[in-house]
C-alpha positions in Angstrom: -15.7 11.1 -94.9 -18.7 12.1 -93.1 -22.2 11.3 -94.0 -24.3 14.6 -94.8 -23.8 17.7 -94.7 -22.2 19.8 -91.7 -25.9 21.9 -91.2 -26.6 20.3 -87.8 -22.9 21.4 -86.8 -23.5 25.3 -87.2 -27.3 25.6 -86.0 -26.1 23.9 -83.0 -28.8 21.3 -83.4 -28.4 17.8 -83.6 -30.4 15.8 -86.4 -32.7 13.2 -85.9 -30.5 10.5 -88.2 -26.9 11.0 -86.6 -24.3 11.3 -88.8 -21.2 9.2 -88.8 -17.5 10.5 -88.8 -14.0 8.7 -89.5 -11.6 9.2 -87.6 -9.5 10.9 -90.6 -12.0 13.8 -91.0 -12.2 14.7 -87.3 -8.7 15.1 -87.0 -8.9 17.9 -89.5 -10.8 20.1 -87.2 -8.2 20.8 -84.8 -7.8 24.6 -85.9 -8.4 27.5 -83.6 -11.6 28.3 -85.9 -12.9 24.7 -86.5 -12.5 22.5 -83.0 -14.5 18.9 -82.9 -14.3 16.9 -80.2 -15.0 12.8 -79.5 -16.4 12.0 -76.4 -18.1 8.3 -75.2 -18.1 7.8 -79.4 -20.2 11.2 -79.9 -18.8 13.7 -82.0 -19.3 17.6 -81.2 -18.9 20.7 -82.7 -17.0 22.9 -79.8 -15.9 26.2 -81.6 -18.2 28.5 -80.5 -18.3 27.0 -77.1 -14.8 27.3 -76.4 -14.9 30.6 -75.7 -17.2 30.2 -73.3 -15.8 26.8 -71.5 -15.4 27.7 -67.8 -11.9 26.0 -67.9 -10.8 28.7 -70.9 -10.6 28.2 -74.5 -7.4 26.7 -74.7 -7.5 23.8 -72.6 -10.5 22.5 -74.8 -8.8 23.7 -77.8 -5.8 21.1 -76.9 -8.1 18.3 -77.2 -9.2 19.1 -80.8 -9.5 16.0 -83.3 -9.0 13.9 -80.5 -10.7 11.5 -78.6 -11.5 13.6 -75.0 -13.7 11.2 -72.8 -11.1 10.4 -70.4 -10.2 14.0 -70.2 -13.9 15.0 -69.8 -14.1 12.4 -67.2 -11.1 13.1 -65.2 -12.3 17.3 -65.1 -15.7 16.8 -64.6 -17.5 16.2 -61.5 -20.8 16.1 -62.5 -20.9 14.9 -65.9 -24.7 14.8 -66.2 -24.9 18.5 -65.6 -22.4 19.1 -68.7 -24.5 16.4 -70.8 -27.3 19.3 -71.1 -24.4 21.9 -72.1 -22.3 19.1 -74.9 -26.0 17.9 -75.9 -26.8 21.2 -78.6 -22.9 20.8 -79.9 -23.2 17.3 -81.1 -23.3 16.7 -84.4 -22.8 12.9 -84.8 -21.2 10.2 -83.9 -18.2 8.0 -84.9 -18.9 5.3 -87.8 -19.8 2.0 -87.0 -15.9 0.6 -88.1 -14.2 3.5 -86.3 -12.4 2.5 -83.1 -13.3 3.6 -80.3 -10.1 5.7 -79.8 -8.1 7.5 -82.1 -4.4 7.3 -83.6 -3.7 3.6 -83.2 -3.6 3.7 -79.2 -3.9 0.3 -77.5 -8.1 -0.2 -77.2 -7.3 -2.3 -74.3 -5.7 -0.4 -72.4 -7.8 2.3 -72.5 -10.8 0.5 -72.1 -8.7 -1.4 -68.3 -7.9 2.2 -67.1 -11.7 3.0 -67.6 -12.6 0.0 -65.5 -10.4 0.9 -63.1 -12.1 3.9 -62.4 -15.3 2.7 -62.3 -14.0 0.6 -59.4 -12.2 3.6 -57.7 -16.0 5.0 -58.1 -17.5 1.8 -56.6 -14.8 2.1 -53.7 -16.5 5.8 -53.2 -12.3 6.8 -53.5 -13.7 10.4 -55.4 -16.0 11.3 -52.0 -14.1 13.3 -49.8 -13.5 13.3 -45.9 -15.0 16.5 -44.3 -13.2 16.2 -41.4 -9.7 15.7 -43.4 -9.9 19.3 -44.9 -11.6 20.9 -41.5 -8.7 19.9 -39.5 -6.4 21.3 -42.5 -7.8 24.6 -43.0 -7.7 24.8 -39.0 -4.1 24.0 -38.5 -3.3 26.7 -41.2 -5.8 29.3 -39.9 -3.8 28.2 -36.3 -0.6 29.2 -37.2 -1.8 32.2 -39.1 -3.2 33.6 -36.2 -0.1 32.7 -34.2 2.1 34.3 -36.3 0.5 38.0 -37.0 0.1 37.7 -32.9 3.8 37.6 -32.3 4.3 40.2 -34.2 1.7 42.3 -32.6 3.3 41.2 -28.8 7.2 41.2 -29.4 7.8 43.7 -32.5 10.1 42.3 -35.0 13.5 41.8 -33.6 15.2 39.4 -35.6 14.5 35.9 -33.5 10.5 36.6 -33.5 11.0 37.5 -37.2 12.9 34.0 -38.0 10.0 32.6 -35.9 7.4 34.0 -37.4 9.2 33.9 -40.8 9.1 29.8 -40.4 5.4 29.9 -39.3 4.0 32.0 -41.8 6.2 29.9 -44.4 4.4 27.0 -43.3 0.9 28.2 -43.4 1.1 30.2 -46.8 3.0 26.5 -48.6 0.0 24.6 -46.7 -2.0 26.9 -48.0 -0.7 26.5 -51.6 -1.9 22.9 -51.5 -5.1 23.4 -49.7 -6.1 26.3 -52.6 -5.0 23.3 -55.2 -7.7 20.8 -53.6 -10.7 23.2 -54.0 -9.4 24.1 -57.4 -9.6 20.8 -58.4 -13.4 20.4 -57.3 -12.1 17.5 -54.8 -13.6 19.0 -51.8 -17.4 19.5 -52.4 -19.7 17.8 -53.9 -21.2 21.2 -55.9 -18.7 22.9 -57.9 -19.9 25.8 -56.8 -19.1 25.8 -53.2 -15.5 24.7 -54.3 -14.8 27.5 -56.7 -16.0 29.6 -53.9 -14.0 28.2 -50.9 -11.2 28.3 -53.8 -11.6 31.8 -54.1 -11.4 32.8 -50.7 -8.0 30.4 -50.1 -6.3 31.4 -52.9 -7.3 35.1 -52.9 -7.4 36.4 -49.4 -4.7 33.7 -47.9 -2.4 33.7 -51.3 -3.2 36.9 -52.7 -3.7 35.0 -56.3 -6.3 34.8 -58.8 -8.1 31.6 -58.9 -9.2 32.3 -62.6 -6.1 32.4 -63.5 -4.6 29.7 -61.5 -7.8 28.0 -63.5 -6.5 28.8 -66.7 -3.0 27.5 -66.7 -3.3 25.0 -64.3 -6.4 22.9 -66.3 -4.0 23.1 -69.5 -1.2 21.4 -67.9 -3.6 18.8 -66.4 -4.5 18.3 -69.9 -1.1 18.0 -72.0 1.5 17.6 -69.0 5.2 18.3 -70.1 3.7 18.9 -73.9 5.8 22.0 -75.8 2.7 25.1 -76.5 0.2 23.3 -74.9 1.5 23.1 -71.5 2.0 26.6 -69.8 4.6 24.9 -67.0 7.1 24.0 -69.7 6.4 27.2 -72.2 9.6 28.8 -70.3 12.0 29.0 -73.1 13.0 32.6 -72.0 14.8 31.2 -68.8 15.5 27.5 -69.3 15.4 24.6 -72.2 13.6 21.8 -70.7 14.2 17.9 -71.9 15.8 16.3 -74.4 15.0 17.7 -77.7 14.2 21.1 -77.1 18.2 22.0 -76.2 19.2 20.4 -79.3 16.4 22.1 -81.5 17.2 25.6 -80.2 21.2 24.9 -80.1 20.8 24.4 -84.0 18.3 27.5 -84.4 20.9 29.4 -82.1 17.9 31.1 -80.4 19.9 32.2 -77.3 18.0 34.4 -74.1 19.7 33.3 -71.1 23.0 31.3 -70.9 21.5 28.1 -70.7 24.7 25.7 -70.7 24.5 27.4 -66.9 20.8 27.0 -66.5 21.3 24.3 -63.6 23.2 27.1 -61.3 21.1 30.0 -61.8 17.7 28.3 -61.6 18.2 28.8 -57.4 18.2 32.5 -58.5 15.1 31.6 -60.6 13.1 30.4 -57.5 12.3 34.3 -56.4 11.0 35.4 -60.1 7.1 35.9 -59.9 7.2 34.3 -63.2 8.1 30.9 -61.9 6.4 31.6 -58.8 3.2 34.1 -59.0 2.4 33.5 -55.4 5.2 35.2 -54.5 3.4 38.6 -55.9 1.8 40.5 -53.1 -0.2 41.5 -56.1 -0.1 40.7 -59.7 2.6 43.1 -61.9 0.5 45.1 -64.8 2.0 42.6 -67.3 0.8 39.5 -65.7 -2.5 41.2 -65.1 -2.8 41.5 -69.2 -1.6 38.4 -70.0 -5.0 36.8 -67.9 -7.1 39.4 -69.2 -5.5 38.3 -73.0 -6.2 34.7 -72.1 -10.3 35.9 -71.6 -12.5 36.7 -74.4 -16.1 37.4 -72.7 -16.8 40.4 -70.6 -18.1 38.1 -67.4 -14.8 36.7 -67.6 -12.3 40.2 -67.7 -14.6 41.7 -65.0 -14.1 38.6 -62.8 -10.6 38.7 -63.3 -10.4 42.1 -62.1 -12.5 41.2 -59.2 -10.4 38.7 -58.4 -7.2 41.0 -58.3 -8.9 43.6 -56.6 -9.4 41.3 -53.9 -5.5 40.6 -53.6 -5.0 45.0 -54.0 -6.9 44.6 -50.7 -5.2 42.3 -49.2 -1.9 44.5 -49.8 -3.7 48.1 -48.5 -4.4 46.0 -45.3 -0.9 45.4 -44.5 1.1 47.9 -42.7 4.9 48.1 -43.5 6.0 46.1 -40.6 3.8 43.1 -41.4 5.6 43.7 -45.1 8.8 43.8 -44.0 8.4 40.0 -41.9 6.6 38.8 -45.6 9.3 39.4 -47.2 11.8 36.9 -45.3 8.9 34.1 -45.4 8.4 34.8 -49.3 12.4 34.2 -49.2 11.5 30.9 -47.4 8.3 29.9 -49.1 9.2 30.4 -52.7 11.6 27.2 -52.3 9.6 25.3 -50.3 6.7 25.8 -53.7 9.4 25.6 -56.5 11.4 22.1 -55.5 8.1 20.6 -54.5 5.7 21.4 -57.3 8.9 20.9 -60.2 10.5 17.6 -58.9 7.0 15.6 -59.9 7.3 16.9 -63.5 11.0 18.5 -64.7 12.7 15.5 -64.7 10.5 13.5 -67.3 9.5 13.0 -70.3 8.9 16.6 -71.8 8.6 17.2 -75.9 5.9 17.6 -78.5 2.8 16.6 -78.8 2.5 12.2 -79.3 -0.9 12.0 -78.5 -0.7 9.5 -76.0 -3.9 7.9 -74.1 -4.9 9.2 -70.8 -2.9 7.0 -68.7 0.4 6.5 -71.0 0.6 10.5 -71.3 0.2 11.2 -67.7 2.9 8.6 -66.4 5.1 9.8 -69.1 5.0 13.1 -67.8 4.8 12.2 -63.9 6.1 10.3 -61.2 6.3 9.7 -57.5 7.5 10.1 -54.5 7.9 7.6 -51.8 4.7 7.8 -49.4 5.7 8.5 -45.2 3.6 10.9 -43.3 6.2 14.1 -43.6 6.1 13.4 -47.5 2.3 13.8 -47.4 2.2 16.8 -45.7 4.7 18.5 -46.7 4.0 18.3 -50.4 0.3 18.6 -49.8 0.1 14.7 -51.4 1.8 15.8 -54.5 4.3 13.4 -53.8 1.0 11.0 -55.1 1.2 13.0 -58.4 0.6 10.0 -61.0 -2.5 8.9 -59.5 -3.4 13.1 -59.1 -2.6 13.3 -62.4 -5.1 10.5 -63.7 -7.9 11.4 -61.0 -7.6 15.2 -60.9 -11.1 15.3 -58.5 -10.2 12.2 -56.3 -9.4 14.0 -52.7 -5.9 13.7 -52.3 -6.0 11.5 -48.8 -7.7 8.8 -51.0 -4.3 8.3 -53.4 -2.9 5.8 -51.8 -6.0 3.3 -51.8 -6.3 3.8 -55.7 -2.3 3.6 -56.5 -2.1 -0.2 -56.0 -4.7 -0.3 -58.7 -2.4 2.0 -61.2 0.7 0.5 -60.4 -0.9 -2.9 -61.7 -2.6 -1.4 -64.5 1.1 0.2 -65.5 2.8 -3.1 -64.6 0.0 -5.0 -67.2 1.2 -2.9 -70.2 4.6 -2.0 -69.7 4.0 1.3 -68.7 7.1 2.5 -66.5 5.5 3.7 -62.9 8.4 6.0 -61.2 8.1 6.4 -57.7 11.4 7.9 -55.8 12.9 9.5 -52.6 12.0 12.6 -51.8 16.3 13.4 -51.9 16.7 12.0 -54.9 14.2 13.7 -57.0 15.6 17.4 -55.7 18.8 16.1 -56.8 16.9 14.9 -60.1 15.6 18.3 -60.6 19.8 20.1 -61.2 19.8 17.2 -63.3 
């Protein structure tokens, strides 16, 4: 049990004699009223902060009664600046006979994959290469510009509109990944200059909110492949996903969808804006609620709405013929995003919470695909999704320097590393 009383945990004021925590009373407060969090040893008191987490409550609600420092770490790009935010929540700090981690996971191993990114640090693998994401943003600006002008020259007949169809499918899936760099604060030093470059990609190029993008994509970052705790897999209405969940619901005889036919109809799946809200020229009324559900402040509903107001404009600029040629690339695009971004994750491990550490949770959930230069680009370097997946912030043309040092570490402690062709894991994916 903890030492003193809990005062210091709702004044929000830490007391000049820390008190010490076990490991068994922290993982009590892991309710949606009563959240504590362990981070570097320090124990903090996050439930009235959650609501106001930039991320969203629920991706530090996920965390709860757990040990978050490599989460913290992998999210955070500046973790001085959040020091002066976590520094009013803490309310102790784990006893002195308390491991460092919690739930019997392998000290070691934890304490090798935090080496190993204080050497990707050292080997300045998190700063990124201006000229990398110029060129990028250029090339899909280019073709862009290329396309909309080919309309405006030669009309739509159907051989410009199957050219342009493939060139706008091109930029909007480059796009896609481009918005997923700035998202992910690997582009700028300042957060602030990636949310707004992530903004401007993902609103005015993808017609998509980036707060909500923010919202469900930080939570699958999180728990990858974890059952109410990772939106991706939440998609029981359509599909049951890995092992045990088909087994559990076959018993329960909860039935929406014929799923004993789930690997035909999932190519009919690829043009549902629930399994791919890019395709939305603008977000349905339902989807709109569900983000403005998933916000609790004010600041946070009105910037939703600003953010879809930005993508109602991006529709009232369009006249019908630029419409009717966005609807063959959306045909085009939608499987271009669905193989790619499902392939990395669908396949593996997916089931309930095990509370896992960083690295062992992440591989389970993840693998690769082989590295060559079309690979890269056409994935956007998702192909590199283990070492993504552990170094959410590390610029994505630095993966391949860093995944010698994973594939070691994984090698060290038995930790199976998958890395496949690009053929196979489509194949994998009907699997």
């Amino acid at each position: 049990m903890g030492k003193g009383g809990e005062k210091g945990g709702e004044s929000g004021e830490p007391e000049a004699q820390p008190r010490s925590y076990t490991w068994e009373e922290i993982q009590k407060h892991n309710l949606r009223t009563d959240k504590w969090l362990v981070i570097e040893r320090k124990v903090y008191n996050v439930t009235r902060w959650a609501n106001r987490h930039p991320g969203g409550h629920r991706v530090i609600s996920h965390c709860a009664g757990e040990d978050a420092t490599d989460a913290f770490k992998a999210f955070h790009i500046n973790p001085t600046l959040v020091q002066k935010f976590l520094k009013p929540l803490l309310i102790g700090e784990l006893a002195p006979g308390e491991p460092s981690h919690d739930r019997d996971k392998n000290s070691q191993l934890v304490e090798d994959f935090r080496t190993l990114r204080k050497t990707a640090e050292e080997m300045d693998l998190f700063r990124a290469n201006p000229l990398f994401f110029s060129l990028y943003l250029g090339h899909i600006i280019a073709m862009e510009v290329v396309a909309w002008l080919m309309v405006l020259y030669f009309g739509t007949g159907w051989i410009t509109t199957l050219i342009v169809a493939c060139i706008l499918t091109t930029s909007q899936a480059q796009a896609g990944w481009l918005q997923h760099d700035f998202g992910h604060l690997s582009v700028f030093k300042k957060s602030s200059w990636n949310h707004i470059v992530h903004k401007f990609v993902i609103g005015h190029m993808k017609g998509a909110s980036a707060n909500w993008w923010n919202h469900r994509h930080f939570q699958h970052h999180a728990k990858p492949n974890i059952f109410k705790k990772d939106p991706d897999v939440n998609m029981l209405h359509i599909f049951v996903l890995g092992d045990t969940q088909p087994v559990e619901y076959g018993k329960k005889k909860l039935k929406y969808l014929p799923y004993n036919h789930q690997h035909e109809y999932f190519f009919l799946s690829e043009y549902l804006p629930c399994t791919h809200p890019f395709q939305l020229t603008f977000p349905a009324p339902t989807v709109l609620a569900e983000q403005l559900l998933h916000k609790t402040s004010r600041k946070a509903r009105t910037r939703m709405l600003l953010d879809n107001h930005l993508v109602i404009m991006h529709l009232s600029a369009s006249t019908e013929k630029l419409l009717w040629v966005n609807k063959r690339r959306k045909f085009l695009e939608s499987h271009w995003f669905v193989w790619v971004t499902q392939m990395n994750h669908i396949p593996m491990d997916i089931d309930c919470e095990k509370h896992r550490d960083w690295l062992s949770s992440q591989v389970a959930a993840t693998c690769n695909i082989e590295q060559s230069f079309f690979n890269d680009w056409f994935t956007g370097h998702l192909n590199f999704q283990i070492e993504h997946h552990l170094f959410p912030t590390m610029p994505r043309h630095n993966f391949w320097k860093v995944k010698p040092l994973v594939k070691s570490l994984c090698d060290k402690y038995g930790v199976q590393y998958e890395e496949k062709p690009l053929g196979k894991a489509f194949v994998d994916i009907v699997g």
